[in-house]
C-alpha positions as CSV (number, residue, x, y, z in Angstrom):
1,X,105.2,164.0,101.3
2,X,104.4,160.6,102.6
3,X,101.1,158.6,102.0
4,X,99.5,155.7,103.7
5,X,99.1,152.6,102.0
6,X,97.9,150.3,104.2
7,X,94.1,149.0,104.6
8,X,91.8,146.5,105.8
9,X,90.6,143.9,103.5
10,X,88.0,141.2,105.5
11,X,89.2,142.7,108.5
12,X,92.8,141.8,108.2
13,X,95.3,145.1,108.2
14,X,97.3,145.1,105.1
15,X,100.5,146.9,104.6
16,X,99.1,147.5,101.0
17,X,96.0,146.7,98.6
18,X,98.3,144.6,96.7
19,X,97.3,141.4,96.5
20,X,98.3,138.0,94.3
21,X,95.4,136.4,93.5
22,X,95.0,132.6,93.6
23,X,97.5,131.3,90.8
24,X,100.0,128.9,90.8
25,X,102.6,131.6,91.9
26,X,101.3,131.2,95.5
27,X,101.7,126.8,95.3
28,X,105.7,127.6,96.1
29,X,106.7,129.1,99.6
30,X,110.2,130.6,97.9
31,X,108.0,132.5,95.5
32,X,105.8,133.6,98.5
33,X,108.8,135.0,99.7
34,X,109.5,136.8,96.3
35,X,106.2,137.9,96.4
36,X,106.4,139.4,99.7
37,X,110.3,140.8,99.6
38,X,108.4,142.3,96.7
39,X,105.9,144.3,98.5
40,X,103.0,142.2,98.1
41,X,100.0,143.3,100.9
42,X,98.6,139.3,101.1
43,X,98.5,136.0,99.2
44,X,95.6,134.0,98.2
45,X,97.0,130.3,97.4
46,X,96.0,128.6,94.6
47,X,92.5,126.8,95.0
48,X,92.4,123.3,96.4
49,X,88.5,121.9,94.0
50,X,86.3,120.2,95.8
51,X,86.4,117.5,93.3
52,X,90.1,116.4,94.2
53,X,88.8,116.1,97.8
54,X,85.9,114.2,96.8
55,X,88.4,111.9,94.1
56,X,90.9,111.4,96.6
57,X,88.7,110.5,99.6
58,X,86.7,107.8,97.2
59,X,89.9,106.3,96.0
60,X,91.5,106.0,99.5
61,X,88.3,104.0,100.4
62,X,88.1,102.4,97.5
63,X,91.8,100.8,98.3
64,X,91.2,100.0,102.4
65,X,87.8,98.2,101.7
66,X,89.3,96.3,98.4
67,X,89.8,92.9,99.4
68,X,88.6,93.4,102.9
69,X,86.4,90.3,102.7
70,X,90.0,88.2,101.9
71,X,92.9,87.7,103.8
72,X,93.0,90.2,106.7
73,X,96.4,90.5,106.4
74,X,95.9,92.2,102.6
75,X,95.2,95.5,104.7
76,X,98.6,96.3,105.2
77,X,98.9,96.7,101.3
78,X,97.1,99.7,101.6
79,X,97.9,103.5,103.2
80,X,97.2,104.5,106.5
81,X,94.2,106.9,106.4
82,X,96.4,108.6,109.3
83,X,99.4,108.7,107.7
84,X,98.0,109.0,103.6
85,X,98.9,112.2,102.9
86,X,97.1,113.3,100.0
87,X,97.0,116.3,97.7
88,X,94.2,117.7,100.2
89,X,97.0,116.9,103.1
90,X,99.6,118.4,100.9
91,X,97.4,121.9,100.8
92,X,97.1,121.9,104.5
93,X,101.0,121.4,104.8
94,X,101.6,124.4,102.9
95,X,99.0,126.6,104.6
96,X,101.5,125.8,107.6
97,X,104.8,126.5,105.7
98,X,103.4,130.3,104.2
99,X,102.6,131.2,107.5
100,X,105.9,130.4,109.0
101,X,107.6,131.7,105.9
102,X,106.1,135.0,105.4
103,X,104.4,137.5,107.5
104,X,101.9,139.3,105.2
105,X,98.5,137.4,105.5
106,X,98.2,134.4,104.0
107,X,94.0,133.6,102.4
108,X,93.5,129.6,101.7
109,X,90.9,128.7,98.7
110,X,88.6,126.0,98.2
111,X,86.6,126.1,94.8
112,X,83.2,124.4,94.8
113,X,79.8,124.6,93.3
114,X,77.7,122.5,96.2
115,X,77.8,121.7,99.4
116,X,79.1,118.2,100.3
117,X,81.6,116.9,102.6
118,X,84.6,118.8,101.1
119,X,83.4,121.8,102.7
120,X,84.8,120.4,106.3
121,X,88.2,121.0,105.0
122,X,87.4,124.9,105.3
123,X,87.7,124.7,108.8
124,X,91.2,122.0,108.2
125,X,92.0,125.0,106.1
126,X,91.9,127.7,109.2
127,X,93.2,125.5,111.6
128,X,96.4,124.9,109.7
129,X,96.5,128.8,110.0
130,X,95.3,130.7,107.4
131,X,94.0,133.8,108.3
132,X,91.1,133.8,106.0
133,X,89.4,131.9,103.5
134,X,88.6,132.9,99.8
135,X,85.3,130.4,98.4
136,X,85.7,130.1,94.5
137,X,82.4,129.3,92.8
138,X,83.2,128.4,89.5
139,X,79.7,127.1,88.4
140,X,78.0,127.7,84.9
141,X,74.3,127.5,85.2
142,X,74.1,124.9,81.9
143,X,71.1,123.0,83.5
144,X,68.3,125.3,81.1
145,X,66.0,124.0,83.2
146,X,67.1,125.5,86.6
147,X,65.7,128.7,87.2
148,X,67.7,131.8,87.9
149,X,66.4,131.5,92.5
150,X,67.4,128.2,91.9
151,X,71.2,129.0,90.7
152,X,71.2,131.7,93.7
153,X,69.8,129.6,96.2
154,X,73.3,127.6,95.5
155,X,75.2,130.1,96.0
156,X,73.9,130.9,99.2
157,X,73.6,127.7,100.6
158,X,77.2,127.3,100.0
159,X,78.3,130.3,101.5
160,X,76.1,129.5,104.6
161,X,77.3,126.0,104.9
162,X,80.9,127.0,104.9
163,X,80.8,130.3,106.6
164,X,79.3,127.9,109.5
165,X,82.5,125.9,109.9
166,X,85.1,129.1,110.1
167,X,85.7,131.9,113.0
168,X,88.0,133.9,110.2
169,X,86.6,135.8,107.3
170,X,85.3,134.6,104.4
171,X,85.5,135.9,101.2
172,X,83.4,135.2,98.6
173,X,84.7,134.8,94.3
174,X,82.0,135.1,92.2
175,X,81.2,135.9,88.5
176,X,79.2,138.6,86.9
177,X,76.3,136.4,85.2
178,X,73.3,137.2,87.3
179,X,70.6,139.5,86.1
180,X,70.9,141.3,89.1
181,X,74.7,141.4,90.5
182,X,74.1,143.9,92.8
183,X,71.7,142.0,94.7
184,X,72.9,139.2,94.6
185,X,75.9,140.4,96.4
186,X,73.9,141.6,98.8
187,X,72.6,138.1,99.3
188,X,75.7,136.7,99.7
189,X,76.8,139.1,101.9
190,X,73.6,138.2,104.3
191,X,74.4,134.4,103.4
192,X,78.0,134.9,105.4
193,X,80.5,136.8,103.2
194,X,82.9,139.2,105.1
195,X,84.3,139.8,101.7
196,X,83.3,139.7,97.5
197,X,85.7,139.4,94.8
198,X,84.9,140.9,91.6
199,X,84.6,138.7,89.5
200,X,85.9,134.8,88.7
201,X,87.0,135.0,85.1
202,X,85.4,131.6,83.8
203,X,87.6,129.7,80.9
204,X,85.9,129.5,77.8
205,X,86.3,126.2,76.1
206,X,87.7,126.6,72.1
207,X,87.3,124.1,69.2
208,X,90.0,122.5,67.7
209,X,89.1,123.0,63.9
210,X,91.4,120.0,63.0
211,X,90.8,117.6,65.9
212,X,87.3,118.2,65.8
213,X,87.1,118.5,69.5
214,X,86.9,121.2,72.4
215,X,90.4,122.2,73.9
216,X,90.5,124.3,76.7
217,X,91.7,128.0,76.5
218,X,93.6,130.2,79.0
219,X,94.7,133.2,78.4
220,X,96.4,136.0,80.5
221,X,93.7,139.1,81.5
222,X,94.2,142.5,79.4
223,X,93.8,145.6,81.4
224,X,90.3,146.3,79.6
225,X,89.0,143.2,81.5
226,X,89.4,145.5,84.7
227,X,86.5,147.6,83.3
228,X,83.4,145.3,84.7
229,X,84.7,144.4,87.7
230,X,85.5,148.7,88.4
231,X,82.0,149.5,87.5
232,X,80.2,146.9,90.1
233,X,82.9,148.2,92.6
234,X,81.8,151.4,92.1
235,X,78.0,150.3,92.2
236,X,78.5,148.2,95.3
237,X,80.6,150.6,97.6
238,X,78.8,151.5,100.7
239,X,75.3,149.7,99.7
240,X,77.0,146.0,101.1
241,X,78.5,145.0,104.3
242,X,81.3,142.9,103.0
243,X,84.8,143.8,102.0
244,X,85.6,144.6,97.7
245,X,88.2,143.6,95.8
246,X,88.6,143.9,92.3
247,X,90.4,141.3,90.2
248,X,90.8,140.5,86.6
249,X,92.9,143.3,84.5
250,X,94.9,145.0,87.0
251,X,98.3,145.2,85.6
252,X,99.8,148.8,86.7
253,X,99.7,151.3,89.3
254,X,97.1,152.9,87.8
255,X,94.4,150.5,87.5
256,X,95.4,150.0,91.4
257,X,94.7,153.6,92.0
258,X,91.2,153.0,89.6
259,X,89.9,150.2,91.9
260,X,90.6,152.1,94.9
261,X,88.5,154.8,93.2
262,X,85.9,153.0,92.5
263,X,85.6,151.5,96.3
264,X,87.6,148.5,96.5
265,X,89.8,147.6,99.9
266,X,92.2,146.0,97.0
267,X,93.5,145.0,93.9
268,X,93.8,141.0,93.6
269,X,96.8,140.8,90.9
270,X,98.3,137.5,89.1
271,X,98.5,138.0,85.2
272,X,101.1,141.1,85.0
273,X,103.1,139.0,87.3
274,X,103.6,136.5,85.0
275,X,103.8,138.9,82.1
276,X,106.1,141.5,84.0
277,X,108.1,139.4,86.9
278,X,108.2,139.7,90.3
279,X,109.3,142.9,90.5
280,X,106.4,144.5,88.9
281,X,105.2,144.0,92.0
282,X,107.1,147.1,93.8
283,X,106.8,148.6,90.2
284,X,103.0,148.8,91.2
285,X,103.0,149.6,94.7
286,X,105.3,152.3,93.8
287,X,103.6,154.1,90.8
288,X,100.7,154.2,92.9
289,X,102.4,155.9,95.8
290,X,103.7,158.5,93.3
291,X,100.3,159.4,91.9
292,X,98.7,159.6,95.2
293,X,101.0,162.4,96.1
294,X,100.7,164.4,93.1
295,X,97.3,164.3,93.5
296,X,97.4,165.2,97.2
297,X,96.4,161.9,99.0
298,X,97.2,161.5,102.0
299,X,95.9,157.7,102.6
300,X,94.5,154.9,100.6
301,X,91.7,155.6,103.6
302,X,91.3,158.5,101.6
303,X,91.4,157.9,98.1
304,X,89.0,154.6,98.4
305,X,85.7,155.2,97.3
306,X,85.7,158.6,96.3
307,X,84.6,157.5,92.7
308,X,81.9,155.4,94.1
309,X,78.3,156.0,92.4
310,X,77.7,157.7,95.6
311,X,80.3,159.8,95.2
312,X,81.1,160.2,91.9
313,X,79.8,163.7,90.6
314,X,78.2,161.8,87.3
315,X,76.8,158.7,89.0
316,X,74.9,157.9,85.5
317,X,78.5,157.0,84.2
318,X,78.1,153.6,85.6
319,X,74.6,153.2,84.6
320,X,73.2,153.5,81.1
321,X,73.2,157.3,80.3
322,X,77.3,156.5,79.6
323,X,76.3,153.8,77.2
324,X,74.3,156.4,75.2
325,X,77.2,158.9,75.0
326,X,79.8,156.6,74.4
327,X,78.3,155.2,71.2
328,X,77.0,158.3,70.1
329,X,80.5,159.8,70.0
330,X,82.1,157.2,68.3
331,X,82.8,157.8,64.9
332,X,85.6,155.0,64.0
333,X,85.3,153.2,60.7
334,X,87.2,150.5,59.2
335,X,90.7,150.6,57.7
């Protein structure tokens, strides 16, 4: 029996819901290539922050208006703004060289918190070729004074303000920390957003007990991080517009075939790639393949969704009456 993997994510046909999530992995076109001889559906590159944009453009006009009031002949110290290519220029050079490398779609993203003039580099970003746009916003709401319509007003305004720039799809990364995700999505969705990505794992800062200063922390995601993201999946299938994918936590076939489930279009992966190689990329793709036929799927087309709240046959699962049974259950105690 053969199944049928492929699916539309933001309205671009994938060959499968595979696919690498914005990490360094994708900054490399010989590791796209990897990525893709692996089986990989799509690439997001690595973001390109707003703030280098904004860094770079200040210092470039910092150095051609340095001395100006001089020697005119001083200006030839100083780059061509033509011919300066930046790190900015750099990201729109490798746009280019993934699309002429590989020939699963290739997703550009530009993490930001405002809007400001960096957001004209999302259209740079689709004329270089990219077939779609992924917005990060990586913004903690630390202002106690700013009220909870004031955060969301920001999000909207910068979804609007660079949806208006871009003729592909945009997709939109957010986190979970709004009192009421679900409608929230929906706003962004009506803000723009052909797509949502559940959810932007924000790095928590640590203390360095000796130093006596804050050190920053990465660490790789752990499948149970896949849990939140599954459940708002779930919640979200068929009540919003936009495209779902679920990232954070996916590390096997089986959490693939879980997000599909729940009602994503796909699986954004990047941590078991780096834990697992890029094999474990085919590893995935096939695992899922085998347990779609032994449990008689004939199509990811199929299989997506069927686990939604609307679907699911105990929709209170993903709402509290699972909370009560869970702890009620549990009878664990200490070692």
């Amino acid at each position: 029996m053969s199944v049928e993997l492929s699916t539309t994510y933001l309205g671009l046909k994938l060959q499968n819901p595979l696919v690498v999530a914005a990490c360094p992995l994708t900054l490399q076109v010989e590791w796209l290539e990897r990525l893709e001889q692996a089986g990989a559906g799509a690439a997001v590159l690595a973001s390109l922050f707003a703030e280098q944009i904004e860094h770079e453009e200040a210092e470039l006009q910092a150095a051609s208006e340095y001395g100006s009031d001089f020697y005119a002949e001083h200006s030839n110290w100083y780059p061509d703004q033509g011919e300066y290519r930046s790190g900015p220029a750099m990201y729109l050079d490798h746009i280019a060289a993934a699309k002429k490398a590989v020939s699963m779609p290739i997703i550009a993203s530009l993490n930001g918190t405002s809007t400001g003039g960096w957001v004209k580099y999302a259209k740079m970003m689709q004329e270089a070729g990219a077939d779609a746009l992924e917005l990060n916003i990586y913004f903690i709401a630390a202002d106690i004074e700013a009220s909870a319509a004031d955060v969301e007003k920001r999000y909207t305004d910068l979804v609007a303000a660079v949806k208006e720039s871009l003729s592909i799809p945009l997709a939109v990364k957010v986190g979970p920390h709004f009192s009421s995700p679900g409608n929230m999505c929906l706003k962004l969705a009506e803000a723009g957003a052909d797509g949502l990505v559940l959810f932007n794992r924000f790095l928590q800062p640590d203390i360095d007990l000796d130093a006596l200063e804050t050190s920053p922390h990465l660490e790789l995601s752990s499948p149970a991080e896949m849990l939140l993201p599954l459940r708002w999946a779930a919640i979200l299938r068929g009540r919003v517009s936009a495209s779902l994918a679920v990232t954070s936590g996916v590390h096997d076939g089986q959490g693939l075939a879980k997000v599909l489930l729940a009602g994503a279009d796909v699986a954004q992966v990047a941590s078991t790639i780096y834990l697992n190689g890029f094999d474990h990329v085919g590893r995935m793709i096939r695992d899922l393949t085998a347990w779609m036929v032994e449990k008689g799927y004939d199509s990811v087309e199929q299989l997506r969704g069927s686990m939604s709240q609307q679907n699911c046959p105990q929709p209170a699962a993903f709402e509290r009456g699972n909370y009560m049974k869970v702890l009620t259950k549990f009878t664990g105690k200490p070692v």
